[in-house]
DRENDO-1510 file (C-alpha; in Angstrom, 1 decimal, always signed):
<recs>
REC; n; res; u; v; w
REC; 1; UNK; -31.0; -10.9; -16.1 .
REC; 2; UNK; -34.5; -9.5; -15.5 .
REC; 3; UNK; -35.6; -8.6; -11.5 .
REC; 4; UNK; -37.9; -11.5; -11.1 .
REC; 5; UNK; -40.0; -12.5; -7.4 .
REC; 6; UNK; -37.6; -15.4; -6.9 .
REC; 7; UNK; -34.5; -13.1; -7.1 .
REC; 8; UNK; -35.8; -10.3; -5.3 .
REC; 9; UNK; -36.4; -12.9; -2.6 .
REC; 10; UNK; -32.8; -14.3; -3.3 .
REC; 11; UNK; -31.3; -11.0; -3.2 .
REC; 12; UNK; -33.3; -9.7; +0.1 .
REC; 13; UNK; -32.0; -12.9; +1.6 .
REC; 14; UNK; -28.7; -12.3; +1.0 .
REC; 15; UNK; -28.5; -9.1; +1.6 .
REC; 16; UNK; -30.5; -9.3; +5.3 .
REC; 17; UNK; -27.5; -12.4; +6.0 .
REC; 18; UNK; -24.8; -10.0; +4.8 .
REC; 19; UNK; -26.3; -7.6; +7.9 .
REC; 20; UNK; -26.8; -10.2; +10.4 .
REC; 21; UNK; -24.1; -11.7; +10.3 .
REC; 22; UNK; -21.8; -9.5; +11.9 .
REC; 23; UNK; -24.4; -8.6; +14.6 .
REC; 24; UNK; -24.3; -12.1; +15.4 .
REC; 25; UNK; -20.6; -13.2; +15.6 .
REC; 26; UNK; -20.1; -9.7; +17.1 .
REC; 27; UNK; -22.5; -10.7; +20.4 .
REC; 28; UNK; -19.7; -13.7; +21.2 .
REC; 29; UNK; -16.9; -11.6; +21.5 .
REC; 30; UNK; -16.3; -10.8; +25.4 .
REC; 31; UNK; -18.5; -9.7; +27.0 .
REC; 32; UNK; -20.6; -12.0; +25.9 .
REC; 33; UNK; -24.7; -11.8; +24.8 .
REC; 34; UNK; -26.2; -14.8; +24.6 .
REC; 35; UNK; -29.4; -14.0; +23.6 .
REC; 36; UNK; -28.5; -11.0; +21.1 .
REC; 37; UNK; -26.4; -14.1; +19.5 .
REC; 38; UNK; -29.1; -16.8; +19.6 .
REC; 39; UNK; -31.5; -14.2; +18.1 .
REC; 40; UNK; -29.6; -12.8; +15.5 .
REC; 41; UNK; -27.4; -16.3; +14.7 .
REC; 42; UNK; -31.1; -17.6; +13.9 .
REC; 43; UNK; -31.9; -15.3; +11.8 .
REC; 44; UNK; -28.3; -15.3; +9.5 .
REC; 45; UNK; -29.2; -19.1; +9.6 .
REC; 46; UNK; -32.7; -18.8; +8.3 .
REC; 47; UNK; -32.1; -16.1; +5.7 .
REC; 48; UNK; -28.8; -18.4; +4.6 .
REC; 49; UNK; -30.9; -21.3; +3.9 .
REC; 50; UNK; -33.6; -19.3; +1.9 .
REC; 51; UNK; -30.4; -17.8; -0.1 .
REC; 52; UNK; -29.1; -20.8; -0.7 .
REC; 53; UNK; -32.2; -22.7; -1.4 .
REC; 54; UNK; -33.6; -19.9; -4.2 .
REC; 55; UNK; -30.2; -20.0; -5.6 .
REC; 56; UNK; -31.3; -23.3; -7.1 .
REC; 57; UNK; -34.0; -22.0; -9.2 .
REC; 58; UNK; -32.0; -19.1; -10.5 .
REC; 59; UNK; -30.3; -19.8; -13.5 .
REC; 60; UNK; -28.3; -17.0; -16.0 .
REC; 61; UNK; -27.2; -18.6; -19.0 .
REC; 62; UNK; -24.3; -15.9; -19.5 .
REC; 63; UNK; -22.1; -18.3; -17.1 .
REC; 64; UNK; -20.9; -21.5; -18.2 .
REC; 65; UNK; -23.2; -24.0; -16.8 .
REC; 66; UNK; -25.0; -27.4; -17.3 .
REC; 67; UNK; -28.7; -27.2; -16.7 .
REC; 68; UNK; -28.4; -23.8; -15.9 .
REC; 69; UNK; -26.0; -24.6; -12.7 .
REC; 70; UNK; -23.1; -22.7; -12.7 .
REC; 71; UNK; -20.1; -22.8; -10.9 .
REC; 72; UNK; -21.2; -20.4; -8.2 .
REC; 73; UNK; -23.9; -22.7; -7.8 .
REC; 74; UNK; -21.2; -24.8; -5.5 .
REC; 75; UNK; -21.9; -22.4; -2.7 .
REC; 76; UNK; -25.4; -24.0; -2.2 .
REC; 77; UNK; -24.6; -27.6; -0.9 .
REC; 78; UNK; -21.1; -25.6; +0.6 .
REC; 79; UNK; -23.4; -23.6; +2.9 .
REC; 80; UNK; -26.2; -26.2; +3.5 .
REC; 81; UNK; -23.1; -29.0; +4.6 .
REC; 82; UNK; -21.3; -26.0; +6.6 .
REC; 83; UNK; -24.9; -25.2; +8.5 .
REC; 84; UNK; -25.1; -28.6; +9.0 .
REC; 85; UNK; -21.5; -29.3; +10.2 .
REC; 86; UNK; -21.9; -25.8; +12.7 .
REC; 87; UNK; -24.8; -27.3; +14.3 .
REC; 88; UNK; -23.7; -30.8; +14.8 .
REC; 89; UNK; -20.5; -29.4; +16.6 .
REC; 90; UNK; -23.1; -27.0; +18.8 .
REC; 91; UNK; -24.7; -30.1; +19.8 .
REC; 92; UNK; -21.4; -31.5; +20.5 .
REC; 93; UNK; -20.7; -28.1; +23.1 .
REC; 94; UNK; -17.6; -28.0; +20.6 .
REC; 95; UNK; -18.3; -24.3; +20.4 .
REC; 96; UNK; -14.3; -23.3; +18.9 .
REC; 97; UNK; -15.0; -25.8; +16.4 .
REC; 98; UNK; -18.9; -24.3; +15.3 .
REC; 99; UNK; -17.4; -20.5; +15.8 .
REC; 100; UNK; -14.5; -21.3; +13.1 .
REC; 101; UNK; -17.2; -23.0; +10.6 .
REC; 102; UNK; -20.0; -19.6; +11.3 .
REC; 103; UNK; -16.7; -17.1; +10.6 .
REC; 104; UNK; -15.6; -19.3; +7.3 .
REC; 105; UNK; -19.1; -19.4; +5.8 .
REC; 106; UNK; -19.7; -16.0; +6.8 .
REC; 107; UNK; -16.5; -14.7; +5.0 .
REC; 108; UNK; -17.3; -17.5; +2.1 .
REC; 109; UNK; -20.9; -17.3; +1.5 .
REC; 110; UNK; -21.3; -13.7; +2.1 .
REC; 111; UNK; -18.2; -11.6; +1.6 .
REC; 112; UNK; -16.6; -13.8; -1.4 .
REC; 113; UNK; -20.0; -14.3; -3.3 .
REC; 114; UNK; -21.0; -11.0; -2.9 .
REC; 115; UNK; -18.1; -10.0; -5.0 .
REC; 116; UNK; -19.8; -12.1; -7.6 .
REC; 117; UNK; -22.9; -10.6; -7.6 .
REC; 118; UNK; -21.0; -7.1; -8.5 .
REC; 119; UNK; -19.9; -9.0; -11.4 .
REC; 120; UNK; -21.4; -6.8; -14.3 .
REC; 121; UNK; -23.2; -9.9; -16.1 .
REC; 122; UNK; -25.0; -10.2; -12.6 .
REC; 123; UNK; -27.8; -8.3; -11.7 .
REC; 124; UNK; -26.7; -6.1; -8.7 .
REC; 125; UNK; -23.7; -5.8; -10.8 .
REC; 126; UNK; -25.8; -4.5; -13.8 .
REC; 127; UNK; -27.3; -2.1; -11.6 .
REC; 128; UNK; -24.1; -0.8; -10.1 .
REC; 129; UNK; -21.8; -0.6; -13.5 .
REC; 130; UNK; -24.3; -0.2; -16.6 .
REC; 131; UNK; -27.1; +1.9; -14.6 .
REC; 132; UNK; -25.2; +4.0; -12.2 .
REC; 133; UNK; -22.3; +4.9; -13.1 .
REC; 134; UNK; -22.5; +3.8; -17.2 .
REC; 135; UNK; -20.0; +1.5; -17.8 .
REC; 136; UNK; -21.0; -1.1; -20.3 .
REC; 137; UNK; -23.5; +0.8; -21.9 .
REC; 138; UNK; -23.2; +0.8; -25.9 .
REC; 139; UNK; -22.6; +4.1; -27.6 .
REC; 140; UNK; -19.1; +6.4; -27.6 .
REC; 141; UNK; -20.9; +7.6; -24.4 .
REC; 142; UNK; -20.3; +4.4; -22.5 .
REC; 143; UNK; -17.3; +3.9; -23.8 .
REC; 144; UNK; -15.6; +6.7; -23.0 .
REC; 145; UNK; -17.2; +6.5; -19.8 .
REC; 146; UNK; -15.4; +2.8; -19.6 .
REC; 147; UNK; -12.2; +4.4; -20.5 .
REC; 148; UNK; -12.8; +7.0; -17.5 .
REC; 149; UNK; -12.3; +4.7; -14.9 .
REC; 150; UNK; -8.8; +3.1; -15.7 .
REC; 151; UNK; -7.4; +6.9; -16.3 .
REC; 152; UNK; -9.1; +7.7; -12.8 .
REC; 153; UNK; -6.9; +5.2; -11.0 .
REC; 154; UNK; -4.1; +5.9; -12.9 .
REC; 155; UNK; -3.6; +9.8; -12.3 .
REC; 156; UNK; -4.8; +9.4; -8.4 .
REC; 157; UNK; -2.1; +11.4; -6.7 .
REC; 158; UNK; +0.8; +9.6; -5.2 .
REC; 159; UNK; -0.1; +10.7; -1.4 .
REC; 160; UNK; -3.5; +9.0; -2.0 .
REC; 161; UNK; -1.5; +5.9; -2.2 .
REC; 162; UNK; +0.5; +6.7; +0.6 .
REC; 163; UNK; -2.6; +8.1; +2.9 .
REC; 164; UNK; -4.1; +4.1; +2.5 .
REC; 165; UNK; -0.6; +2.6; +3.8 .
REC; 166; UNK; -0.8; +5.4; +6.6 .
REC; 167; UNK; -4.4; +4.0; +7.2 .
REC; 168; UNK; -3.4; +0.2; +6.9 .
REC; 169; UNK; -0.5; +0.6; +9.2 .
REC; 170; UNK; -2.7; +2.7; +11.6 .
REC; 171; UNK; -5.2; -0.5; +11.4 .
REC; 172; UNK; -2.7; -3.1; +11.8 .
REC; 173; UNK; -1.5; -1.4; +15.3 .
REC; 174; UNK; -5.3; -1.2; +16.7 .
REC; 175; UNK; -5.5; -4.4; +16.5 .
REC; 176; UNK; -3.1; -4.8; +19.4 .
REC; 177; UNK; -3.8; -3.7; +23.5 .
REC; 178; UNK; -2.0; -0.9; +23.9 .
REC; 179; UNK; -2.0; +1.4; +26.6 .
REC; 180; UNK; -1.9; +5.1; +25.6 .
REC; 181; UNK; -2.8; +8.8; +26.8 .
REC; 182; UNK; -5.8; +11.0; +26.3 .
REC; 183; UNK; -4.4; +13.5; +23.6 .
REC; 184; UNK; -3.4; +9.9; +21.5 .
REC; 185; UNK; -7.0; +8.4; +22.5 .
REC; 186; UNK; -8.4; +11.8; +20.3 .
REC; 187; UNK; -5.9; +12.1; +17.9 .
REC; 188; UNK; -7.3; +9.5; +15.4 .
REC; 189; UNK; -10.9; +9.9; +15.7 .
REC; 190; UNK; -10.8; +13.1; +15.7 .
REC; 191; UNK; -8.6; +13.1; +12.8 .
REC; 192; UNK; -10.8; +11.0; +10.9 .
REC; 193; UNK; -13.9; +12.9; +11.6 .
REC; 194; UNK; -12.3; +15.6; +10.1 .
REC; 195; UNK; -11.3; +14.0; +7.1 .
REC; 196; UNK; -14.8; +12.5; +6.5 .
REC; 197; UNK; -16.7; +16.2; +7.1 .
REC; 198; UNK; -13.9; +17.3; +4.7 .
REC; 199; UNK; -14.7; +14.5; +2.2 .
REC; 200; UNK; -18.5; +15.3; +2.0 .
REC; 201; UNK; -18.0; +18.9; +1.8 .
REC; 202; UNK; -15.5; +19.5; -0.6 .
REC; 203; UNK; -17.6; +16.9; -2.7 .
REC; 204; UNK; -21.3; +18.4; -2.0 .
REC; 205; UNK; -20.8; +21.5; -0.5 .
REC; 206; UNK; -22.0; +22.8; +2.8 .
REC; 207; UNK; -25.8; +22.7; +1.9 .
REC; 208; UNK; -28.4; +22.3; +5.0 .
REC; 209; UNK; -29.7; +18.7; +3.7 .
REC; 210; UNK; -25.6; +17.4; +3.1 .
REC; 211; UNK; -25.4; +18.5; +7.2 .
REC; 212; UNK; -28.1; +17.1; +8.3 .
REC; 213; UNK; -27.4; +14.0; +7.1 .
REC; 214; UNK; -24.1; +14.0; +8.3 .
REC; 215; UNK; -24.9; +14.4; +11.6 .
REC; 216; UNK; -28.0; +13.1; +11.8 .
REC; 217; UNK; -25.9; +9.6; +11.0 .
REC; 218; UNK; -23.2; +10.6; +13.1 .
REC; 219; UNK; -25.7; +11.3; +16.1 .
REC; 220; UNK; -27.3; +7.7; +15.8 .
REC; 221; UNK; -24.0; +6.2; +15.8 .
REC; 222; UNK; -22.8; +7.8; +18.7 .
REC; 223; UNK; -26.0; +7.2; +20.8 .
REC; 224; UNK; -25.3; +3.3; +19.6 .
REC; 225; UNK; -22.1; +3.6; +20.9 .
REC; 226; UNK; -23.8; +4.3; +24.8 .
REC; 227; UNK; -25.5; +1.5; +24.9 .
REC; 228; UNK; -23.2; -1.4; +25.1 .
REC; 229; UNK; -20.3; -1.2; +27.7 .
REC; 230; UNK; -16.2; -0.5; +26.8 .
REC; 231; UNK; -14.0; -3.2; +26.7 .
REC; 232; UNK; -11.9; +0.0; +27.8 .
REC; 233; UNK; -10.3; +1.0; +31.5 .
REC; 234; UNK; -8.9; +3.9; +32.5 .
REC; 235; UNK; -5.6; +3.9; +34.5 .
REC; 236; UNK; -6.0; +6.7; +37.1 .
REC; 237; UNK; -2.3; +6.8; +39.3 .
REC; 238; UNK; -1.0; +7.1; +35.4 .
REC; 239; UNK; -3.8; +8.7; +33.7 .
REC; 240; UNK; -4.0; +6.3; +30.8 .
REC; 241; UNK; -6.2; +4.0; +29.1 .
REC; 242; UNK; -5.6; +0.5; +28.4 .
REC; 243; UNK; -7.3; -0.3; +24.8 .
REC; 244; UNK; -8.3; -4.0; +24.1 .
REC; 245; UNK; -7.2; -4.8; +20.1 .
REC; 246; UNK; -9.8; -5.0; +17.3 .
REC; 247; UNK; -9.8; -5.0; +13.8 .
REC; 248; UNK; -12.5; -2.2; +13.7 .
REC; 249; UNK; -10.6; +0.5; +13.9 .
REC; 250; UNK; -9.1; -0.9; +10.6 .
REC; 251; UNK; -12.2; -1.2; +8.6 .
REC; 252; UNK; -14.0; +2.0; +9.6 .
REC; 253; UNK; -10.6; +3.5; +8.6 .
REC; 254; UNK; -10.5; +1.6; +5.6 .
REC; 255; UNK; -14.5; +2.4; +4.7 .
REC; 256; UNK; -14.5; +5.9; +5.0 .
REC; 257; UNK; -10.8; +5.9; +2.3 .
REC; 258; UNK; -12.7; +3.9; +0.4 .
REC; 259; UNK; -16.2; +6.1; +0.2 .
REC; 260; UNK; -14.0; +9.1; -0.6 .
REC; 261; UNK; -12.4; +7.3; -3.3 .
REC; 262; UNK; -15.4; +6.1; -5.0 .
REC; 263; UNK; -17.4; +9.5; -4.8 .
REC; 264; UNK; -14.6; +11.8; -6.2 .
REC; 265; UNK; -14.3; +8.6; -8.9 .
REC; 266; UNK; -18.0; +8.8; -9.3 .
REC; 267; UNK; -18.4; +12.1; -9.6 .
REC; 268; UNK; -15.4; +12.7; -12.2 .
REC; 269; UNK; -17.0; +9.7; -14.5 .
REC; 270; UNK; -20.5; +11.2; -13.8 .
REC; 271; UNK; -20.8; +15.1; -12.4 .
REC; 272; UNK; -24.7; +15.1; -12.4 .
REC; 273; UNK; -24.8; +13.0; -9.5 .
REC; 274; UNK; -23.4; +15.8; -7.3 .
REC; 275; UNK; -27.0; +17.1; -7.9 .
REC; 276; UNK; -29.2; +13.9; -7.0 .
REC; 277; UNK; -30.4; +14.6; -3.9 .
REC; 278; UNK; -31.0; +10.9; -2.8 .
REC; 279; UNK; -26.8; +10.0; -3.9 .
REC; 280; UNK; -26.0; +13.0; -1.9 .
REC; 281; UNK; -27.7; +12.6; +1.6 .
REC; 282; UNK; -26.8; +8.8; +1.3 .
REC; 283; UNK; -23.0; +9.5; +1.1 .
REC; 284; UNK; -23.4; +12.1; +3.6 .
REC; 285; UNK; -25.2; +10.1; +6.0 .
REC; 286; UNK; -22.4; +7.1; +5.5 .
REC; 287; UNK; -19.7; +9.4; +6.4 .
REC; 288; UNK; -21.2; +10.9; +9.3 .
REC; 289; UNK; -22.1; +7.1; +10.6 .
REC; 290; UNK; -18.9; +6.1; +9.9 .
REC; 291; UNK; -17.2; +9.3; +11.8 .
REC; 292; UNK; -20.0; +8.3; +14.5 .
REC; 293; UNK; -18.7; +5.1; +15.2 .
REC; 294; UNK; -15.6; +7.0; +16.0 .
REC; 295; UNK; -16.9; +9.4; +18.2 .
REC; 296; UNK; -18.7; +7.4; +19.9 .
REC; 297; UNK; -16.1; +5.3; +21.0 .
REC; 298; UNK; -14.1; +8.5; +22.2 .
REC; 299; UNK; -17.2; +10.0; +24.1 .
REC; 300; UNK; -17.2; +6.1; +26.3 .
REC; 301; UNK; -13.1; +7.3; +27.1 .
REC; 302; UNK; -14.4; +10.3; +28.2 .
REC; 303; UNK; -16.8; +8.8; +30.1 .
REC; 304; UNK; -14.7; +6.7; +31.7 .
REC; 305; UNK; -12.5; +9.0; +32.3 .
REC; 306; UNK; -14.5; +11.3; +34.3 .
REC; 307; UNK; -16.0; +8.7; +36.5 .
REC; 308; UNK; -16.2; +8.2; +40.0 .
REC; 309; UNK; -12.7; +7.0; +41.2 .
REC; 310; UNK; -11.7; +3.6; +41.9 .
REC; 311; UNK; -8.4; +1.7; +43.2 .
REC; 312; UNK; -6.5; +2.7; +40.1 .
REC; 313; UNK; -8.1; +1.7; +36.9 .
REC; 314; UNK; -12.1; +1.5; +36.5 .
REC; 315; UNK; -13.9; +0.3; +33.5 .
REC; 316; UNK; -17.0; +1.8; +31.9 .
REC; 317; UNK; -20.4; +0.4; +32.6 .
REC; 318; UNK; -23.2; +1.2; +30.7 .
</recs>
């Protein structure tokens, strides 16, 4: 499948929802911003109907399909009915019932077909298996390079395994409130951070560019952090902090295991990309945003917890 205008648009589309959307069902959670939520819920709905709507002109013959429609054409009247269905509920005020179709579709349209596009008979997926990292390509090179991949996964280390139940566990317990003390507020980000640094330099080495795109990322992410308020208080008689569930936690976690996975995988099918300079700083930089996140989120407990005083727990206010 050849990079023509209409899928450029159709990818940009898609790609821009994929960002937005998180933005947008992030601004209802409490406390509540209405307007970042109108703004950016417009925009996921506007860039979801110009996905959907160029999807109809693309066809790929490698799927089965009748007059060039294929089966994952069904997400375009799925997403147009579900739009349609969200708003008729807004104009109903049935807001539980117009949040549960925007999370769905989100998931559905954006998360599950995105899968598809890494399909290697997609483009994107093309792109990702045949031109980065050579799988697919004809020749004994590409096929030992195919054959790289399944021995990769099979000789990862055993504590590898047990380091992503460790992080799934850890996950699955932020998601609850829990009420905890300082030295277990730093523990885990602190621990992660250095787990990321430690990922991107045993990878690339400590070279000035790999560090400044660590923190460089890791600085922005923190800043981001200061500028919306914790959900967070700090109990002062007990000297604790109450910490409201979320699956964050989880998938930062979960994003950074995964990123050092896929680089030491990368790297082991294909060595020469530890010397591309743009591969480098862009895995550098996601680590360090990643780590950021974390920080950040420790430096609004610290915050907090040096405050002026209240009547025995005080909150953050940005």
């Amino acid at each position: 499948m050849q990079l023509t205008p209409l899928i450029a648009i159709h990818m940009a589309a898609a790609i821009g929802a994929l960002a937005t959307g998180p933005v947008a069902l992030w601004a209802r959670r409490t406390p509540q911003r209405p307007r970042l939520h109108r703004a950016f819920g417009h925009a996921w709905v506007t860039l979801m109907i110009v996905t959907a709507a160029s999807a109809l002109f693309i066809r790929d013959p490698a799927w089965p399909h009748s007059a060039g429609l294929t089966p994952v054409h069904l997400l375009v009247p799925v997403t147009l009915l579900s739009l349609a269905g969200a708003f008729r509920a807004l104009a109903r005020h049935d807001i539980a019932r117009h949040r549960w179709i925007m999370q769905r579709l989100y998931f559905g349209a954006c998360i599950v077909a995105g899968l598809f596009a890494l399909l290697p008979s997609r483009f994107l997926g093309h792109l990702l298996w045949a031109e980065w990292l050579g799988l697919g390509r004809p020749g004994a090179a590409g096929a030992a390079v195919a054959l790289a991949l399944p021995q990769i996964v099979a000789r990862t280390p055993l504590w590898v395994w047990a380091l992503l139940v460790a992080l799934l566990v850890l996950g699955i317990i932020q998601r609850r409130q829990r009420t905890i003390t300082a030295a277990r507020a730093l523990a885990l980000p602190l621990g992660l951070t250095a787990f990321s640094l430690w990922g991107t330099l045993s990878a690339f080495g400590a070279s000035p560019p790999v560090l400044l795109a660590w923190t460089a990322a890791a600085g922005a992410a923190i800043a981001s952090q200061q500028l919306r308020p914790s959900a967070a208080r700090y109990l002062v008689a007990s000297r604790r902090f109450v910490i409201p569930g979320s699956w964050l936690p989880m998938l930062l976690m979960l994003g950074i295991f995964a990123v050092r996975y896929a680089v030491a995988a990368s790297l082991a099918i294909r060595p020469q990309l530890g010397a591309d300079a743009a591969f480098v700083v862009a895995v550098a930089a996601l680590y360090g945003g990643c780590s950021g996140i974390f920080l950040g989120r420790t430096v609004q407990l610290a915050r907090l917890a040096l405050g002026p005083s209240g009547t025995g727990a005080r909150a953050l206010v940005s």
